[in-house]
N, C-alpha and C positions, 0 to 999 in steps of 0.2 A: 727427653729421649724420642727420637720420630717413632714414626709406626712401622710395623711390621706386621706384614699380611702376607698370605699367599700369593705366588703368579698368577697373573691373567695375561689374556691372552694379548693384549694391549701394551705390557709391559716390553715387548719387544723391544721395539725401535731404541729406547730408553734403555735396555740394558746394553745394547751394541753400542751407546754414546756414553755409559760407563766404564765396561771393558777396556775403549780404546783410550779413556781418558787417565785411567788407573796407574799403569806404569806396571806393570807385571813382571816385567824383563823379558832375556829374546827368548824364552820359551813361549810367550803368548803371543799368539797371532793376530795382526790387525785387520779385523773387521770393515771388509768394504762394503758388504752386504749384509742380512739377517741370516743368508743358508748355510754358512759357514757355522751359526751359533744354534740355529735348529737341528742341524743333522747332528751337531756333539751332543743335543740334552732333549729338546723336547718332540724330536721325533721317535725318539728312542721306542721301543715297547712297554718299557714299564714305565714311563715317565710319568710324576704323578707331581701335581703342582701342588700339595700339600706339603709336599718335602724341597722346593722351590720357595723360599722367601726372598720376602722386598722390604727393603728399608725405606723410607720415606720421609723428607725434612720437608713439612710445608708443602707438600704436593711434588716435590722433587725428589726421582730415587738418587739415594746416594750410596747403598748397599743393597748388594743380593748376596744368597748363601743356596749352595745347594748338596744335597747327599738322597743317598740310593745306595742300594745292593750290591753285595759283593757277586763275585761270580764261584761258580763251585769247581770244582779243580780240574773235573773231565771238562768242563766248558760247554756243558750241556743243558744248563740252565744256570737261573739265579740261584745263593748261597740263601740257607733259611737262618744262618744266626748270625752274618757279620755285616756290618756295613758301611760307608764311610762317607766323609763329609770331606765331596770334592771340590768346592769352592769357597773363599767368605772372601767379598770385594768390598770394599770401602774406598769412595773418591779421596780421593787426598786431601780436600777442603774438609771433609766429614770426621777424618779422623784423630784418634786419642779424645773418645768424648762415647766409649763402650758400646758402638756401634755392634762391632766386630765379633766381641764379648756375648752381646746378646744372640746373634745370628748362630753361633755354636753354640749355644745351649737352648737354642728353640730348634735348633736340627739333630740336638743331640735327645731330646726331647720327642721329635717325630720318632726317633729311628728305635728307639725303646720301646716304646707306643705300638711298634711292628714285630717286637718277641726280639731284638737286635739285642748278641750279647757281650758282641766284642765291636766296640769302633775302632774306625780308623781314620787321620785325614790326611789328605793325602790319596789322589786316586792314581794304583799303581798294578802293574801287572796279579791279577788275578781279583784286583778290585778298583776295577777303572769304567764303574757302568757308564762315567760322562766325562767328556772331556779331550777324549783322540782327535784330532785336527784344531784344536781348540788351546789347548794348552800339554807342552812337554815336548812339543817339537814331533817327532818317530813316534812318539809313545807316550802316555800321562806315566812321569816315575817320582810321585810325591811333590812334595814342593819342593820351585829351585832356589837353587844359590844364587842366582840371578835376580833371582825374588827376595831382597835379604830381611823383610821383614817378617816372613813367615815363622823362620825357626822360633826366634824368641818369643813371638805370639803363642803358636804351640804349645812349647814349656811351659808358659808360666801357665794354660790351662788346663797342666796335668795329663800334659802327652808325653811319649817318651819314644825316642829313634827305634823305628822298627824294621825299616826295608832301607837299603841303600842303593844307589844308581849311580852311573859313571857315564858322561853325555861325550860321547865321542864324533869328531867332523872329519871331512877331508875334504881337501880343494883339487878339485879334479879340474880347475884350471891352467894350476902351476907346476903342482907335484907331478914326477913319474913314477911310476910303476914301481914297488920295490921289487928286485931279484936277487936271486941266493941259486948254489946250486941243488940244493934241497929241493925249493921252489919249482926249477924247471924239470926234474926228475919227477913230482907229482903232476906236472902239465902234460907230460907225456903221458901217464898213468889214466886222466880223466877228460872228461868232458862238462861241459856248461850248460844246462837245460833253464829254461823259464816256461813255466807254467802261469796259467791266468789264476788258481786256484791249487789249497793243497789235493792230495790224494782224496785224502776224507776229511772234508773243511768241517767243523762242529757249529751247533747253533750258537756261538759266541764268534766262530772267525765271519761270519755272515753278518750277524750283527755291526761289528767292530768296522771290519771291511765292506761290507756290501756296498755301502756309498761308495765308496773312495776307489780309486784306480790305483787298483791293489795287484802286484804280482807274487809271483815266487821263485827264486833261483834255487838250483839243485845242483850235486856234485857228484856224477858218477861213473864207475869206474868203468873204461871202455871195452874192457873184458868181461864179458856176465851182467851189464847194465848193475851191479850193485850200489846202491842208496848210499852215501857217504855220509854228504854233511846238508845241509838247504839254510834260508835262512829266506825271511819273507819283506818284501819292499811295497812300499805307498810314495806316493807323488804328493810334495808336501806345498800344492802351489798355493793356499793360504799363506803360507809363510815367504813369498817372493819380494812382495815391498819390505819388510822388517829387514830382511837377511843380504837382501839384494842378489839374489842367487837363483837360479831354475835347483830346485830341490829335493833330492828322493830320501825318505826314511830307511832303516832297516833293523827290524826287530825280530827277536826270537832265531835268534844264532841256535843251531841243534847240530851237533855232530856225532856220528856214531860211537860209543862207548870206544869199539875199538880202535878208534883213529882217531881221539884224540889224545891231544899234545905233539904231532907228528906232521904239525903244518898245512894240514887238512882246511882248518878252517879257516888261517889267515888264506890260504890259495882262493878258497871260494869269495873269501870278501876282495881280494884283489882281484879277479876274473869277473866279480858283479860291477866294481868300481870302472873295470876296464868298458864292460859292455854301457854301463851309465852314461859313460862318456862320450861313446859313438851315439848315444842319445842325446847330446847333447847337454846334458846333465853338469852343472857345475859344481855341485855341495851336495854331498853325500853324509846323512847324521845317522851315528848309532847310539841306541841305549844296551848298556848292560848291568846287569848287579853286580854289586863290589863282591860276591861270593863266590862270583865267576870269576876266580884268577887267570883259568886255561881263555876263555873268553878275549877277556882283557887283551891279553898277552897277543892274542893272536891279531887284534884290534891295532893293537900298538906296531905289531911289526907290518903289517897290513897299508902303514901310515896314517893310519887316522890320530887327531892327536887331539887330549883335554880341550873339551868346549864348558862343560856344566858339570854340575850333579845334584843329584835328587835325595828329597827324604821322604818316607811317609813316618807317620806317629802313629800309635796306638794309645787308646786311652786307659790310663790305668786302673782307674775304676769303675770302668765300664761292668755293667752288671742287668739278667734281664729284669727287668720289673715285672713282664708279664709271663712267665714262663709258659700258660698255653698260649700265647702268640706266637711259637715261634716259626709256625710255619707261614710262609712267604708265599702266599695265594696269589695270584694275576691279578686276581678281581682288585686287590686289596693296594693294589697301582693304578688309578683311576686315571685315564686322559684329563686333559685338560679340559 
């Protein structure tokens, strides 16, 4: 069995020549540089190379694994009882020989160790400390189906489907515009705003976005300026070589209670797609949760159409070991 030690700081280069050799599918982005893989994990704030392992055959890695904290639901800080295990890589040459195996259970090991009472793997909307531009394309939404060996990995170590995601594209090279007369009666009704930031961005939209050249579209009504729908975009140019595309994300669809199902927010994702396009923009990707049918729905008539989908797991018998651990102190995420 090789070794398995914590990151160092050396380990870089070497994981970037793992990553790209792996084969992840097209939700992973290939690494041309190191700052694409820093800014997802170890520039983070709480990044703590303790919960970063390296696998090692003979002086060569052939796996990392990594996991960290969830986030807490206002998005105001880290979660103090959940956490999840957002990565386990193993070279292709390395594996079926319990690489894999070992690396989730020395991270499922750390995260217990920290009062953690529920895991998760799979880093996914409300537990994605690592990974945004890195892997899931828009957004980290579990592992993909692109990825087909994750599920059954998973499974068999007593996780079980907890979150679903729907990875939706559009080709703003070919398609036009969908129109209805529905459509144009709310065009008259609103207007299109981009902002560089939300109203009240939380210490998580900072986090997530601060690197990245992040906007935000808004949908309001040209009478009384009222709030509709928004939905937030990132510029996805890690992802240009893989996809062959100039590429923008867009995650976190929000439409007013009272306007939806009423066409509201496919207008807004057609109006974002339209202004994308005088950007120059050729591939526009959305994530959504399977829970979101009004979402979906809107997505669909909007043109965007099935690229992926995502899973996260929970573990089932996940339990804390240390019950006064369970508070999630800063100190207690050491830098590297």
């Amino acid at each position: 069995m090789p070794e398995i030690r914590p990151f160092r700081n050396g380990d870089v280069p070497d994981l970037v020549r793992l990553w790209n050799e792996s084969d992840l599918g097209r939700g992973a982005a290939h690494l041309n540089s190191v700052e694409v893989l820093e800014s997802a994990t170890f520039n983070r704030s709480y990044f703590d190379h303790r919960g970063c392992l390296m696998a090692l055959d003979e002086g060569k890695l052939v796996g990392f694994g990594l996991a960290g904290p969830a986030i807490s639901p206002d998005r105001s800080s880290l979660d103090l009882q959940r956490g999840v295990i957002c990565f386990v890589v193993v070279h292709p040459s390395a594996r079926r020989r319990g690489i894999g195996r070992a690396l989730v259970h020395r991270l499922e090991q750390y995260l217990r160790t920290r009062g953690v009472q529920t895991i998760y793997a799979g880093p996914h909307r409300g537990a994605d400390p690592f990974g945004f531009g890195l892997y899931g394309g828009c957004r980290p939404s579990g592992f993909l189906r692109s990825d087909p060996a994750a599920e059954p990995f998973f499974l068999s170590l007593g996780y079980c489907p907890d979150a679903r995601y729907e990875i939706k594209i559009r080709d703003l090279t070919t398609a036009r515009d969908p129109t209805s007369a529905r459509l144009m009666t709310i065009r008259r009704q609103v207007m299109l705003a981009i902002d560089e930031r939300p109203d009240q961005p939380t210490w998580w939209w900072y986090e997530q976005y601060g690197r990245a050249e992040a906007f935000r579209f808004h949908l309001r009504m040209r009478r009384g300026g009222e709030m509709i729908a928004s939905i937030n975009a990132v510029r996805l140019d890690q992802y240009a070589d893989k996809w062959q595309a100039n590429a923008v994300g867009l995650v976190d669809l929000d439409v007013s209670p009272d306007y939806r199902g009423k066409g509201f927010g496919q207008t807004l994702l057609v109006e974002a797609c339209r202004e994308l396009r005088q950007q120059n923009v050729g591939l526009v990707e959305l994530s959504l949760p399977m829970d979101n049918p009004i979402g979906l729905r809107a997505a669909t008539n909007a043109g965007f159409v099935f690229a992926d989908s995502g899973m996260a797991y929970r573990l089932n018998s996940s339990s804390p070991h240390d019950p006064g651990a369970a508070l999630w102190a800063p100190e207690r995420f050491g830098h590297r």
